[in-house]
N, CA, C and O atoms as a MOPAC input file, in Angstrom:
PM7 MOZYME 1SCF
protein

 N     -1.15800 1    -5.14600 1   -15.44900 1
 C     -0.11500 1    -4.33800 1   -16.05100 1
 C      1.24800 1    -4.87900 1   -15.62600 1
 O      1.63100 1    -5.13600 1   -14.48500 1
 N      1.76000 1    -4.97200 1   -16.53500 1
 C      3.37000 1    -4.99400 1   -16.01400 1
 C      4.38500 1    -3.85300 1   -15.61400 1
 O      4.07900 1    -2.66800 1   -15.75100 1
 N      5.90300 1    -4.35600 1   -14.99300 1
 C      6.14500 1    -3.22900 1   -14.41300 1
 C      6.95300 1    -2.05000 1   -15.31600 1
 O      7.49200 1    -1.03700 1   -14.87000 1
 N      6.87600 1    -2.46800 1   -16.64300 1
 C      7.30900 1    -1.27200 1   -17.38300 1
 C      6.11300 1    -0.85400 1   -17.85800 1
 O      6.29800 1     0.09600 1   -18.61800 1
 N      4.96700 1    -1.13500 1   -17.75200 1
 C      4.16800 1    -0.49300 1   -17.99900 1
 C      3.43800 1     1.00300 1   -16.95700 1
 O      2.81600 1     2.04200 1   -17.17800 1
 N      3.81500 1     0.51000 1   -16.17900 1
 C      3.72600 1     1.21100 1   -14.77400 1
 C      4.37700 1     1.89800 1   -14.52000 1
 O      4.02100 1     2.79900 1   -13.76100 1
 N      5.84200 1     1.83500 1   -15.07700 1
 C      6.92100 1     2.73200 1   -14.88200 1
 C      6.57300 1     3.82700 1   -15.91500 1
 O      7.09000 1     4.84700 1   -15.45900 1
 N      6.06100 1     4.07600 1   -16.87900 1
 C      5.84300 1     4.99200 1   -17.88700 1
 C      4.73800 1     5.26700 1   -17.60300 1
 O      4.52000 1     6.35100 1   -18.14300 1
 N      3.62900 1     4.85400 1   -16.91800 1
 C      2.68600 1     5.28300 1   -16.84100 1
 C      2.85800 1     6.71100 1   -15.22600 1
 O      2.24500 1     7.76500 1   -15.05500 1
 N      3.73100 1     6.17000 1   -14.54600 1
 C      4.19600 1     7.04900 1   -13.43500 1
 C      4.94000 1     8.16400 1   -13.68800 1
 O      5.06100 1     9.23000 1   -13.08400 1
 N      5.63700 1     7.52700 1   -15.14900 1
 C      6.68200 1     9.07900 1   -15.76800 1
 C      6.13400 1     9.82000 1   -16.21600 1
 O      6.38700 1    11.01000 1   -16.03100 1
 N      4.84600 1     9.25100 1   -17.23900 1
 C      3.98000 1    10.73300 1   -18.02800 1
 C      3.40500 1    11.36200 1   -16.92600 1
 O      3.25200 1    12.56400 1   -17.14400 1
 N      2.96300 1    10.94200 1   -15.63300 1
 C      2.04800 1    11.33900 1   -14.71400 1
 C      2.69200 1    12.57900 1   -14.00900 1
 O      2.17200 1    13.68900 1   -13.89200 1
 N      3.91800 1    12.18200 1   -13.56400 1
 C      4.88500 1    13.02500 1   -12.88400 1
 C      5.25900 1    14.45100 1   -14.04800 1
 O      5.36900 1    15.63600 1   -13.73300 1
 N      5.39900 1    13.80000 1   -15.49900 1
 C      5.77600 1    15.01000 1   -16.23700 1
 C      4.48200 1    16.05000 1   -16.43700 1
 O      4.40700 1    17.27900 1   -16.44400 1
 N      3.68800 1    15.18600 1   -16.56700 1
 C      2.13900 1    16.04700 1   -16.85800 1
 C      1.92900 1    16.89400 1   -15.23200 1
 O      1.49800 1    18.04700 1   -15.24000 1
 N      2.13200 1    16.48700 1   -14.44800 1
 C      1.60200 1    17.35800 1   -13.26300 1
 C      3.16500 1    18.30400 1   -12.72900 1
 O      2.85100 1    19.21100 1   -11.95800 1
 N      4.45200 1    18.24700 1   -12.95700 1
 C      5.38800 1    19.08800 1   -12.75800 1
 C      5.14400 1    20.13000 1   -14.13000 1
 O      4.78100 1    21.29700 1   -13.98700 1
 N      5.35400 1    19.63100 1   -15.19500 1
 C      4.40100 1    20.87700 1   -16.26600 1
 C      3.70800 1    21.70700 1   -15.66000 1
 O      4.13600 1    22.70200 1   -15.07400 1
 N      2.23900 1    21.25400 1   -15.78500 1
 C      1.25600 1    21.98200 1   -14.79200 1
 C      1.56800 1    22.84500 1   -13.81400 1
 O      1.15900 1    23.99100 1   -13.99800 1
 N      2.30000 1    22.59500 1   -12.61900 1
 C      2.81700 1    23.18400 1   -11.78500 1
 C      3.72600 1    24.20700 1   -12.09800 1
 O      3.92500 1    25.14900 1   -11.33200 1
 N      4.41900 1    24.04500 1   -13.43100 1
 C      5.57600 1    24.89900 1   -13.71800 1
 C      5.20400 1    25.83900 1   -14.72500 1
 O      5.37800 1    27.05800 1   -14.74700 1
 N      4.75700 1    25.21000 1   -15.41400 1
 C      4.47900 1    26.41400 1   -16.75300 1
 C      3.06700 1    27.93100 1   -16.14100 1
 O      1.95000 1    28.04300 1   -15.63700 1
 N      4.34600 1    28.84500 1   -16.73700 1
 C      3.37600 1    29.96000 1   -15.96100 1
 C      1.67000 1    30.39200 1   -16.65800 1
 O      0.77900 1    30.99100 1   -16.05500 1
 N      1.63200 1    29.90400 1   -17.96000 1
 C      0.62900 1    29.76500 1   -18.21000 1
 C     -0.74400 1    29.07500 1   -17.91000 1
 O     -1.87900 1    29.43600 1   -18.22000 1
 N     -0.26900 1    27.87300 1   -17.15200 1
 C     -1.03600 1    27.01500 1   -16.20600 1
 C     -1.45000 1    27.59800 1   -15.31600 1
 O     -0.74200 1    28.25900 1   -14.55600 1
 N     -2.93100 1    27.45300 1   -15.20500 1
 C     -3.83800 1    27.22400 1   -13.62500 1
 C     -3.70800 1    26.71200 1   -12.60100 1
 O     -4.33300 1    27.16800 1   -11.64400 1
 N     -3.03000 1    25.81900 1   -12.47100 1
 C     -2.24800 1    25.57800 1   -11.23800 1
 C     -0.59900 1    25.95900 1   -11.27800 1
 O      0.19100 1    25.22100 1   -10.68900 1
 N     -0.15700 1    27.08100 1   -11.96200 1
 C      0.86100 1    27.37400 1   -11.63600 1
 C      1.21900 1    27.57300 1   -10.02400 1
 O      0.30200 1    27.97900 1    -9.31100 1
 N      2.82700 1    27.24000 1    -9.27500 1
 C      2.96100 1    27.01300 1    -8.37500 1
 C      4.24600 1    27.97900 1    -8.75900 1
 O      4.08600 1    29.12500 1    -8.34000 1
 N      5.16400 1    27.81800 1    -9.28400 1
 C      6.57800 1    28.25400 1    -9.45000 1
 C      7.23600 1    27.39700 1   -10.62800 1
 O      6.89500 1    26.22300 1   -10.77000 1
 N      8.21000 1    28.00600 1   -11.49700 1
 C      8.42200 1    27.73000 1   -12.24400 1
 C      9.75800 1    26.44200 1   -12.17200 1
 O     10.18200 1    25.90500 1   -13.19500 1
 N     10.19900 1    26.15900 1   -10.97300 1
 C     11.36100 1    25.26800 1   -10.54600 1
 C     10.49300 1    24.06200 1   -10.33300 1
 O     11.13100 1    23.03000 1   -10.12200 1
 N      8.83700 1    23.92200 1   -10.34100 1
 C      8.79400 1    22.42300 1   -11.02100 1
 C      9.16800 1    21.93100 1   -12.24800 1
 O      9.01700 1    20.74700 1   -12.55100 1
 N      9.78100 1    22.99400 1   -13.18200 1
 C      9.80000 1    22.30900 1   -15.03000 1
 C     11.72600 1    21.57200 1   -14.57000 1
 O     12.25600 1    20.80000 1   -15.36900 1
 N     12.35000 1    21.92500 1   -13.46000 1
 C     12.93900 1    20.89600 1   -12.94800 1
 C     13.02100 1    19.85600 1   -12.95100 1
 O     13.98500 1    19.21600 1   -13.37200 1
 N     11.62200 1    19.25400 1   -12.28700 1
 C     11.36900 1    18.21100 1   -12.22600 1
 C     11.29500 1    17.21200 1   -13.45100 1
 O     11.78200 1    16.08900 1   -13.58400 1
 N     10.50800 1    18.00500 1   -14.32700 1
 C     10.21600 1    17.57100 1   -15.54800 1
 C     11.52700 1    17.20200 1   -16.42500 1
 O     11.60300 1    16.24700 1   -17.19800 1
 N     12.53900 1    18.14600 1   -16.15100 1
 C     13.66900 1    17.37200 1   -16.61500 1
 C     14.42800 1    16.60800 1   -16.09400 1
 O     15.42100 1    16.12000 1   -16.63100 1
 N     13.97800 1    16.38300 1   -14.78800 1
 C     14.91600 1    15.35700 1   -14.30800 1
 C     14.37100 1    13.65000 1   -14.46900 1
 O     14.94400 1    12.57200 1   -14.63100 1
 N     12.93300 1    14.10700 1   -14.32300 1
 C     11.96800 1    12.52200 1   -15.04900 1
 C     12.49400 1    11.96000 1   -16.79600 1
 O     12.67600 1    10.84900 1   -17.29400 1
 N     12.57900 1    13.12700 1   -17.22600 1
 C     13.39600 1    13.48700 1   -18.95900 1
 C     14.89400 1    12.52000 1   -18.61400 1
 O     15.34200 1    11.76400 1   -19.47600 1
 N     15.27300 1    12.61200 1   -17.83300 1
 C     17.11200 1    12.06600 1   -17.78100 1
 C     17.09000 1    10.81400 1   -17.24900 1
 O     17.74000 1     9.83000 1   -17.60200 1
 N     16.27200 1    10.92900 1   -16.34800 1
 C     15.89300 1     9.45700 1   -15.62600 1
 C     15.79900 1     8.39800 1   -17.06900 1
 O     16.47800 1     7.44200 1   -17.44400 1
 N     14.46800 1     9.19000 1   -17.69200 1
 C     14.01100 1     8.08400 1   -18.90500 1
 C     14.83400 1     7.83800 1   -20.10800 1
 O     14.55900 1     7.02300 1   -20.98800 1
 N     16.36500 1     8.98300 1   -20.05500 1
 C     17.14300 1     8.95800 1   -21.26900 1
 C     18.08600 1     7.98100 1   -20.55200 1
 O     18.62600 1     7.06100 1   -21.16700 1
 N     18.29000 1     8.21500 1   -19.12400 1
 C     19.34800 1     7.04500 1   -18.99200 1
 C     18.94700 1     5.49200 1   -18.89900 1
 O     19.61400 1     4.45900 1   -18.84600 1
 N     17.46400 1     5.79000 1   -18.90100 1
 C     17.00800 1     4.49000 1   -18.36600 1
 C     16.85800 1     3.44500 1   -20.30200 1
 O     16.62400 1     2.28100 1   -20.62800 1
 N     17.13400 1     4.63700 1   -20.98600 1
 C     17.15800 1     3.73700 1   -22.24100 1
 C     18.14700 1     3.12200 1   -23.11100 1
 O     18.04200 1     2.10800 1   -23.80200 1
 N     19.51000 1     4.22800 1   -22.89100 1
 C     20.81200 1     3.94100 1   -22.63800 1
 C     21.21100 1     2.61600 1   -22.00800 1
 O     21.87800 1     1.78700 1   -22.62800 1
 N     20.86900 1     2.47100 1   -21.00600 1
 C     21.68800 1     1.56000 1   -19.89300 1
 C     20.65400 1    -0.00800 1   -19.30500 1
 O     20.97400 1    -0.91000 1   -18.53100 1
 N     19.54900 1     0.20200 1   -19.97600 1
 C     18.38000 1    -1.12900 1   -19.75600 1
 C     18.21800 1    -1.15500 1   -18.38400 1
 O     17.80700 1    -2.20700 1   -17.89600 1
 N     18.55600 1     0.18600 1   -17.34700 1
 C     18.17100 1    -0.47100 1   -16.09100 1
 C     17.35200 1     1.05500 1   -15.58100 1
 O     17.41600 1     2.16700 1   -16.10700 1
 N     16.59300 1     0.60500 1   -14.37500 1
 C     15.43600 1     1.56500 1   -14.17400 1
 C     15.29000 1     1.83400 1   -13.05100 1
 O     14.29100 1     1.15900 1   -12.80300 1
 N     15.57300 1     2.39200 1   -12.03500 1
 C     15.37900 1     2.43400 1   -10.56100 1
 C     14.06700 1     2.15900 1   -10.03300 1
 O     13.79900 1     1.30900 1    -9.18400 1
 N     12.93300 1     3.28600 1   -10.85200 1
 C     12.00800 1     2.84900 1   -10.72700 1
 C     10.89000 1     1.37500 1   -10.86900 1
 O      9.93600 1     0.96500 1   -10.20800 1
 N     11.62500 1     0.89900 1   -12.11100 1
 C     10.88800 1    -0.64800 1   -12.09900 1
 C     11.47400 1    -1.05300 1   -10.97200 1
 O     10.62100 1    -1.25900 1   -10.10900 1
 N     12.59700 1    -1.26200 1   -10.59700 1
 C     13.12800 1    -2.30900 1    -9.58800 1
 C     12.45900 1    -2.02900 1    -8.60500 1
 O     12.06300 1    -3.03600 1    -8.01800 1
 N     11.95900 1    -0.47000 1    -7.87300 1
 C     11.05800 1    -0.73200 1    -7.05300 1
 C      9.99900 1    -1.18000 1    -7.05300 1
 O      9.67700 1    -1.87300 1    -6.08800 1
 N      8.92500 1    -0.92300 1    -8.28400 1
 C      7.90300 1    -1.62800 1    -8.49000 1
 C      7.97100 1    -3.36500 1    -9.01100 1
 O      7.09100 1    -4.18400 1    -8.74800 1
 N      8.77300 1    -3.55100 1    -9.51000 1
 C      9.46300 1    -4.97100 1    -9.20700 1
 C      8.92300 1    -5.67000 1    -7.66800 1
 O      8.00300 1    -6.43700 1    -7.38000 1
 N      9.90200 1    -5.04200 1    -6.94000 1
 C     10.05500 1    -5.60200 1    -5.78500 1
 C      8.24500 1    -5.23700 1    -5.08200 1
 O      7.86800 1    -6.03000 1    -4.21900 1
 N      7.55200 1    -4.43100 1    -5.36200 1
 C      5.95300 1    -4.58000 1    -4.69200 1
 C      4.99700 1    -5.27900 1    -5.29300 1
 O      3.77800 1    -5.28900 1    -5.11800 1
 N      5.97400 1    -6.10700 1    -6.32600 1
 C      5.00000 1    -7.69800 1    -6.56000 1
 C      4.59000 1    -7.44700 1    -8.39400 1
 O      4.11100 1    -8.23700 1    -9.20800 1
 N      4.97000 1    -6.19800 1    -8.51900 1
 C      4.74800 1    -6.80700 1   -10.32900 1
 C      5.75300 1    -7.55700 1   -10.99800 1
 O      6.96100 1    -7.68200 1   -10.79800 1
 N      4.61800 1    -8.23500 1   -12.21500 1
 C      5.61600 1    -9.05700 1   -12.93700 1
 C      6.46000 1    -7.88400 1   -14.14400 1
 O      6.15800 1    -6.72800 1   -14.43900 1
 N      7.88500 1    -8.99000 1   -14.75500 1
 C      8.21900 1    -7.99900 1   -15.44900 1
 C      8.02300 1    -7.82100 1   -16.83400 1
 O      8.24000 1    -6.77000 1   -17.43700 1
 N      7.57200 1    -8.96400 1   -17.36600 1
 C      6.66100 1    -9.15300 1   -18.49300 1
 C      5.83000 1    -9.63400 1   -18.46400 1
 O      5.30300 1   -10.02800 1   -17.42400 1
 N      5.23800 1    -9.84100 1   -19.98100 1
 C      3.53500 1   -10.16300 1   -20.45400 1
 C      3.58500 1   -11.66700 1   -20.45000 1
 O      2.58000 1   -12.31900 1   -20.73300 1

């Protein structure tokens, strides 16, 4: 995998389990200040499309993935 592949694969992961956690209809509801989270992964990925740069790849960058195919 490459590292934008990884990077989206870490964003749906994070949004799918702060959901979960947040929405009171959920079984693992916890409190509703994880759907927080969920928007802050949301802004991350709006700025990260805006501006071509990613905090997150650069870290996964730097633990040895390549950045393309």
């Amino acid at each position: 995998m490459t590292s934008w592949q990884v990077v989206r694969v870490i964003a749906g992961a994070f949004i799918l389990i702060s959901v979960a956690f947040g929405a009171p209809s959920s079984p693992w509801f916890v409190n509703e200040w994880f759907l927080a989270f969920t928007a802050f992964v949301g802004a991350n990925i709006l700025q990260s499309g805006l501006t071509q740069w990613c905090l997150m790849e650069s870290i996964v960058r730097k633990l040895g993935l390549k950045a393309d195919a």
